[in-house]
C-alpha positions, -999 to 999 in steps of 0.1 A, spaced: 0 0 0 10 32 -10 23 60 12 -6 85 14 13 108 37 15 149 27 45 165 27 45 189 53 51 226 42 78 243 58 68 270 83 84 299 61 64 291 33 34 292 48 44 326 64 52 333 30 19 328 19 3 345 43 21 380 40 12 376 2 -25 376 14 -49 405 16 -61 399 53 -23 406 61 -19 436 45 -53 452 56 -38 444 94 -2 459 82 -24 493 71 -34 496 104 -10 507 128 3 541 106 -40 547 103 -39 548 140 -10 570 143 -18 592 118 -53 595 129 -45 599 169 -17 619 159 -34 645 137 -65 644 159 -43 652 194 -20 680 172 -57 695 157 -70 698 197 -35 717 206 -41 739 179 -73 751 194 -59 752 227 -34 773 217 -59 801 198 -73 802 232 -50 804 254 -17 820 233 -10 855 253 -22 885 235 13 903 236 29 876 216 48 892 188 23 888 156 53 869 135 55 840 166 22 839 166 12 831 130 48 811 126 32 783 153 -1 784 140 14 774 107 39 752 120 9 730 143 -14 732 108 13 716 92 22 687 114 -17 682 113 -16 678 73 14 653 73 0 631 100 -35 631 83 -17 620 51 -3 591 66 -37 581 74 -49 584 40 -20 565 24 -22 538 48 -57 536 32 -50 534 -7 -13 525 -9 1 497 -31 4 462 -23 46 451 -11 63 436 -41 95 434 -20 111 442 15 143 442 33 147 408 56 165 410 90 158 423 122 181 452 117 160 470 93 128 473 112 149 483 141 156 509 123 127 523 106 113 525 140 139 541 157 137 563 125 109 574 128 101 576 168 133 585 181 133 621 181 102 616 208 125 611 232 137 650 226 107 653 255 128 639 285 151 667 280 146 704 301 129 727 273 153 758 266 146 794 272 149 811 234 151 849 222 124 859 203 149 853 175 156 816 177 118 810 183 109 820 150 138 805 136 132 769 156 94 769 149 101 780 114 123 750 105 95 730 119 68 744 97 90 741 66 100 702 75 66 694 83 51 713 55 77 701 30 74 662 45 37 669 38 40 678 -3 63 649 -2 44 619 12 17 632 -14 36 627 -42 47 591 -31 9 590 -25 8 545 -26 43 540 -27 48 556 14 61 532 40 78 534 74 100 504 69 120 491 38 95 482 10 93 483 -23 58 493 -34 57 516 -69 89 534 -82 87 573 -79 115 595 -98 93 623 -106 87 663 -87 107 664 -54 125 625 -66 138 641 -97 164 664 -74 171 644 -49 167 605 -38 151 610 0 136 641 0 116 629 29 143 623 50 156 655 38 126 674 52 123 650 82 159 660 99 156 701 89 120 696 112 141 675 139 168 706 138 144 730 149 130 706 177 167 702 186 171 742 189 143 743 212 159 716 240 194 725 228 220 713 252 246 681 249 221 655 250 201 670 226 228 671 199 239 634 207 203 621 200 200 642 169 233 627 155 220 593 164 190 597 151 209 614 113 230 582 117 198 556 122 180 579 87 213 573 66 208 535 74 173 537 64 184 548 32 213 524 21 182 496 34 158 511 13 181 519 -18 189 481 -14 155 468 -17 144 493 -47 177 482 -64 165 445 -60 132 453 -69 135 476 -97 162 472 -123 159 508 -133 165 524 -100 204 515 -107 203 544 -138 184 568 -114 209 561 -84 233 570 -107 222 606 -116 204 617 -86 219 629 -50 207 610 -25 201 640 -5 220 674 -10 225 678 -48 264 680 -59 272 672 -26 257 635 -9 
């Protein structure tokens, strides 16, 4: 009598499988919709607080910098939600630990920025520290919506984009990421501050050789576009 036994599949292909399905990438959508709704929702509330609350002898230029600066952080977070919605489908990703180590400490380490005293600035360095905020913010904001279905937190390959802010530079998001961080450093500036902003530059330039790595894998025309584009200060790196 025959042997009627099945071969037993090998627990990585069955992961396999199932992170090809479409129940586990609706649950992958959710986390960054639950950030980016909580976030934009809590940001939206502080924003009225602080129209009721902000001190009427508050120079006109500090006042209209942070309202701007707040409306933008609301608009990128509220965009994450939306693209967590209607992005693509993964058609590759980086394997390891070390990459999703750091994509998160990417992108959540610069909370930490709250443990530290706040600093005392002039008049001055508050518009100039809330000013590099709004134009991070606001520039991460025009960003994610030209990536639009191709935006993720770790490395993934979704749809190639080359075009509008891609055609100058290779990580304009991280680009506009770090000059927001800056002017969050400025405003706890002190020794500890500066270490965790070069860690956190250091984790963001790791995040981009593990990305580059899976786009090159994924895409055989990213090669010619590496090639010809800065990765993120044009003529220079």
């Amino acid at each position: 009598m025959g042997d009627i036994t099945q071969p037993v599949r090998p627990a990585g292909m069955l992961l396999a499988k199932l992170q090809q399905s479409r129940v586990y990438d609706s649950l992958m959508r959710l986390p960054m919709l639950v950030y980016g709704t909580l976030m934009a929702w809590g940001l939206g509330d502080e924003l009225a607080k602080y129209v009721d609350t902000a001190a009427p002898t508050l120079p006109n230029a500090v006042y209209g910098i942070n309202i701007a600066m707040r409306a933008s952080n609301i608009a990128f977070f509220a965009l994450l939600a939306m693209v967590a919605v209607v992005r693509a489908r993964v058609k590759g990703k980086a394997h390891g630990v070390e990459p999703r180590i750091s994509a998160l400490l990417g992108a959540f380490l610069v909370y930490a920025i709250a443990l530290f005293p706040r600093r005392e600035l002039s008049v001055d360095g508050e518009i100039a520290a809330t000013t590099l905020i709004f134009l991070g913010t606001a520039l991460a904001a025009y960003v994610v919506t030209q990536l639009g279905r191709s935006f993720s937190v770790m490395a993934e390959a979704r749809r190639l984009v080359t075009s509008g802010a891609y055609r100058i530079v290779r990580h304009p998001l991280y680009l506009a990421e770090e000059i927001a961080v800056i002017g969050v450093v400025m405003q706890f500036l002190s020794g500890r501050a500066l270490l965790l902003l070069a860690v956190h530059v250091g984790v963001q330039l790791r995040r981009m050789r593990n990305e580059e790595a899976i786009l090159t894998r994924t895409f055989p025309e990213y090669g010619a576009y590496q090639e010809k584009t800065a990765r993120l200060i044009p003529g220079i790196y």
